[in-house]
N, C-alpha and C positions, 0 to 999 in steps of 0.2 A: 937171528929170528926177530928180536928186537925190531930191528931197521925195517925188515920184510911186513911187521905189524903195524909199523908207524906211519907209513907212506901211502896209503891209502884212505886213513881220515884227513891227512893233509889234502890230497889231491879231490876229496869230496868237499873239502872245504870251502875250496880253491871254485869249484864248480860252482856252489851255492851264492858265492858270493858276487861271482859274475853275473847269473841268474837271477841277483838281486837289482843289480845294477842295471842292468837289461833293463827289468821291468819299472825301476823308477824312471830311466831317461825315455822310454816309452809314455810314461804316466804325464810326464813335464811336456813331452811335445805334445801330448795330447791336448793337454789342458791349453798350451797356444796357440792350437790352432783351431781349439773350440772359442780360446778368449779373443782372437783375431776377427775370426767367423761374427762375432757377436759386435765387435767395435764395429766391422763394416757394416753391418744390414742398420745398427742406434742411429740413421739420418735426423736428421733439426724433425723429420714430419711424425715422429714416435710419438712429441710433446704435445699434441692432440690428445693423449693420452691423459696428460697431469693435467691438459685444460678441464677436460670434464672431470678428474674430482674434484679440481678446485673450485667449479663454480656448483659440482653438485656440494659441495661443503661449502658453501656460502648459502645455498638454498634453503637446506637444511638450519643453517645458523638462523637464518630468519625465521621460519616456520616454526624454531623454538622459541621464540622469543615471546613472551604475554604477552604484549601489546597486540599482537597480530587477532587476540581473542575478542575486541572491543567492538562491539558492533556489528555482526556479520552478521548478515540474516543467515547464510548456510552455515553453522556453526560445526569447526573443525576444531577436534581437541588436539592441544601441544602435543608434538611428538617427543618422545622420551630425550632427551640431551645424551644420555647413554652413546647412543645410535649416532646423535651428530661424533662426537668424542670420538667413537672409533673410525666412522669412516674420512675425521680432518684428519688421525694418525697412520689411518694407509694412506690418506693422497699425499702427506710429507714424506713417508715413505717412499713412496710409487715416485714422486717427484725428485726426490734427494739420490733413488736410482738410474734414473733416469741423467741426470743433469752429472752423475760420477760419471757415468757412462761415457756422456757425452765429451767431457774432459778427459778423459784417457784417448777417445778418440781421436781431440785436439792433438795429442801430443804424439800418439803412434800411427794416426794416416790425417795428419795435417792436410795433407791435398785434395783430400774427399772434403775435410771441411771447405775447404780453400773454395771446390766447386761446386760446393751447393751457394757459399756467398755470391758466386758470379750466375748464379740461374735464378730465374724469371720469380722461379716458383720456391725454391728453393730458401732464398734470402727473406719470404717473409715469415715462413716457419723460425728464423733464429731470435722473433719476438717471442714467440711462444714461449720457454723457459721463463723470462721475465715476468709476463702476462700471468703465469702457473702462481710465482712466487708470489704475487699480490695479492692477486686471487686467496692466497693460503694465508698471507698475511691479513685481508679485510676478513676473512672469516675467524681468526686464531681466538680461539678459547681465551687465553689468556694472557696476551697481549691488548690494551687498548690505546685507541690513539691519539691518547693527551699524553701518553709516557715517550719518552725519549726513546726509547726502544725500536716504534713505530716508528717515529721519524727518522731513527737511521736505515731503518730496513727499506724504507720507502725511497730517501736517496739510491742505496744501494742497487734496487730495482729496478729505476727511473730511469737511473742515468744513461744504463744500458740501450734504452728503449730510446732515448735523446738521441745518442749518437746515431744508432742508425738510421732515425728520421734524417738526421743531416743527410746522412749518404742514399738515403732512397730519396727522397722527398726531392732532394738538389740533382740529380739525375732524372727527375723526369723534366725538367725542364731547362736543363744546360746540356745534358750530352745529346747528341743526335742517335745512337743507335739506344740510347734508351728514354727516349720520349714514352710518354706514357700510353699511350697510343699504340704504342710496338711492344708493351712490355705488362701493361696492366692482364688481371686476368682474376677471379675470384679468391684467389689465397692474396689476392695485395689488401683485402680489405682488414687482415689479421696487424696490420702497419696501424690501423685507422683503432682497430680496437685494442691497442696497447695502452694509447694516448685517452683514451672514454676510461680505460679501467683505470691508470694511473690520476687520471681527474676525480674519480671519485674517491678513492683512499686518499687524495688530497683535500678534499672537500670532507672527508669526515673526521680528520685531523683541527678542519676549520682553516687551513690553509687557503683562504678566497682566490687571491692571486694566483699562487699556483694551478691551482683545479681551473680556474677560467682561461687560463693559460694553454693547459692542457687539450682541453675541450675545445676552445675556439682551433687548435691546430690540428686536433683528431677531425674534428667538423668540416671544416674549411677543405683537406683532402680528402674527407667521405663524400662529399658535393661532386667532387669534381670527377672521384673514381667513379661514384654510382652513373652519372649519365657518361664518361666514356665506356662502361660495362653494359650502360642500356643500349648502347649505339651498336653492339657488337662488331668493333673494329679489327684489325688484323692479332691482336694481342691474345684475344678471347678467341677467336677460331685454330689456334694452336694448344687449345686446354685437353687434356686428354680423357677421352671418356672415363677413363677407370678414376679420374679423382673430380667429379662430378660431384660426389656429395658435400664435396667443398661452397657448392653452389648455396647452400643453406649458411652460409657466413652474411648472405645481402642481407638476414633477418636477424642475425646476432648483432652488427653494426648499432642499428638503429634501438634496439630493446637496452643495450650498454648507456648510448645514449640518452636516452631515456632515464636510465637511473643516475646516471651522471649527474645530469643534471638535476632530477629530483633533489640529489644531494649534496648540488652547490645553492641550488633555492630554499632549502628546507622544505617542501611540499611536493608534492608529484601534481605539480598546475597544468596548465593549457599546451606550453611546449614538450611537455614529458608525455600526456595523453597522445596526442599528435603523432611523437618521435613511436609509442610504443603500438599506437594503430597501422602506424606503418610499417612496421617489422610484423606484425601479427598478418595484415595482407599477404606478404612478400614470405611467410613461412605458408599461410594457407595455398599459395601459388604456384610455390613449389611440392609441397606435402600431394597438392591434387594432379601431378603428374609421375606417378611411378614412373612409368616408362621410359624416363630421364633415364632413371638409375640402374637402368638392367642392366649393362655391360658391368657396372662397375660391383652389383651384386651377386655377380657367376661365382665370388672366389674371395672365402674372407681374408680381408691385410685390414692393417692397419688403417686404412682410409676410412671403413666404415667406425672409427670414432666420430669421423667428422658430422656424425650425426646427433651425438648428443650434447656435441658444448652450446651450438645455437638453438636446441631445444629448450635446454637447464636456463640462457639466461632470459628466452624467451615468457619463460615461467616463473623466472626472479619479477619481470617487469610486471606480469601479470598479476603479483604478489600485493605489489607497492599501489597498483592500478585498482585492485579489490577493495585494499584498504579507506581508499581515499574516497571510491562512490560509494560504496557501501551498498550493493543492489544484486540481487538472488542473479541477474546475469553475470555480471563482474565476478563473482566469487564461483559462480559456477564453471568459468572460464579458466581460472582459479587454477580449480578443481583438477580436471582434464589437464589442462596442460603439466602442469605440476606431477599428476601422474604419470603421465606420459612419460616425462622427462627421467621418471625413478624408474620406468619398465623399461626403457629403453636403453640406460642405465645399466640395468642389473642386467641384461641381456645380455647388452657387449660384453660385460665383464666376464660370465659364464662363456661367452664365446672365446674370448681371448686367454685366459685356464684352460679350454681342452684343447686352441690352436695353437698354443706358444712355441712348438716345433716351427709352426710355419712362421711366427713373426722375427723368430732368432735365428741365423743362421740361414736361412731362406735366401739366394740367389734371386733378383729380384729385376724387374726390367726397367728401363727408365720413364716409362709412364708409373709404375709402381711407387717410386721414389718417395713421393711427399703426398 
């Protein structure tokens, strides 16, 4: 009677514990092949993402700052530091996600990296992490850049952005299938504004050399990109409608530069005015063409970032441009842009919170990509 009693919690035992086991090796694959799903869709063009809080957390830095209070005929009160503080600690966040991300994917589908480095479009998106990190670095609360701290982070950064200038920059004009010509296209101008951003975190270190350095070699190929992008040669007739809003990068270029240089001269003079009138053109010329961007507005992805990093520094330049005239126009300009750039801003971000099914895991097409 004994044995007849015993052999049955055995045998439920026995059940349970399979049953257990079941459902953890169920739980495990699950979890890889949601964690697979995820490595593949993180491409180099996600960090469109970190660019805009970076440079929106650089805007903010300024627009806290007193001095911005001296003279404005439209008088704007300081915004709370609060506000800056938390949204520089989600974009290190948001960025420090993103850039894990992106390294796991280095490691577990190397060949997707491998083939964004050999595409058009693709390879200038792998500034953007760099670009992010400066960006995070020129705004940081509490880092400043007379401390050592700065200057190692800004090697760190840099150097990134160096080397690949070697490899794009020496390609357009040594290999034959990638002359620039065959290969330029409006994500090349993110190459140009590596080199602007990295000049000015050099320039505000006081690092002269380096920052004129920088600029005259970001400069030198924004010259040369912008009129083969105005010629519309065979490079730009392969661009795909759906990443069109990228085309708002010709106005970011110019507004970097602009402070770039503002803050290798110490003043925002004659060249910074100029550089930041003509990025203001070139956004009002494209902002008065919707109809550019309807295909690429049928269906939100990720592209439509690409709409607030050249707003945000468009309205950095506009910032530094108020200060200097000091005139109910300039500061009204100011104004608007600067808002803009927050509404535009808070919007994406609301959009990208109730679509993040579609941005993770999402099967996506090869115009999709970047």
């Amino acid at each position: 009677m004994e044995d007849t009693n015993n052999k049955p919690p055995v045998e439920v035992i026995i059940e349970v514990a399979s049953d257990i086991g079941g459902h953890e090796n169920n739980s495990v694959e699950a979890t890889k092949t949601l964690l697979s799903s995820i490595l593949t869709s993180v491409h180099a063009g996600y960090f469109r993402i970190s660019l805009s809080f970076g440079a929106q957390a650089l805007l903010w830095k300024i627009l806290t700052l007193p001095s911005n209070e001296v003279s404005q005929p439209i008088h704007t009160s300081r915004l709370p530091s609060t506000i800056f503080l938390l949204l520089w600690c989600i974009a290190l966040l948001t960025l420090f996600s993103l850039s894990f991300l992106y390294l796991l994917r280095c490691f577990f589908h190397f060949h997707l990296v491998r083939a964004e480095f050999l595409h058009n479009i693709g390879v200038n998106f792998l500034y953007a992490p760099w670009i992010s990190w400066l960006l995070l670095l020129q705004s940081a609360p509490l880092i400043l850049p007379n401390t050592l701290s700065y200057q190692v982070f800004w090697w760190v950064f840099t150097v990134p952005i160096f080397v690949l200038d070697l490899k794009i920059y020496g390609q357009w004009f040594t290999t034959e299938k990638r002359f620039l010509s065959m290969v330029a296209n409006p994500t090349s101008q993110i190459s140009v504004i590596g080199n602007l951003v990295g000049a000015r975190a050099a320039a505000e270190m006081g690092w002269e050399e380096s920052a004129v350095f920088m600029f005259s070699l970001g400069m030198a190929h924004y010259l040369v990109l912008f009129v083969t992008l105005y010629q519309r040669l065979a490079g730009g007739s392969r661009f795909p409608a759906m990443l069109r809003p990228a085309f708002f990068l010709f106005s970011a270029a110019p507004s970097l530069a602009s402070l770039a240089w503002s803050s290798i001269s110490g003043t925002f003079d004659t060249p910074s005015k100029m550089l930041f009138f003509l990025s203001f053109f070139l956004f009002m010329s494209l902002a008065c063409r919707p109809a550019l961007f309807k295909k690429s507005m049928r269906r939100f992805t990720v592209v439509w970032w690409a709409y607030s990093f050249p707003l945000t520094v468009v309205a950095l330049a506009s910032v530094e441009y108020a200060q200097k005239s000091k005139g109910h126009i300039a500061s009204l300009l100011m104004l608007v842009l600067t808002v803009s750039s927050i509404l535009v801003f808070l919007g994406l971000m609301m959009l990208t919170a109730i679509n993040t099914d579609k941005l993770f895991g999402h099967k996506q097409s090869t115009s999709e990509l970047y």
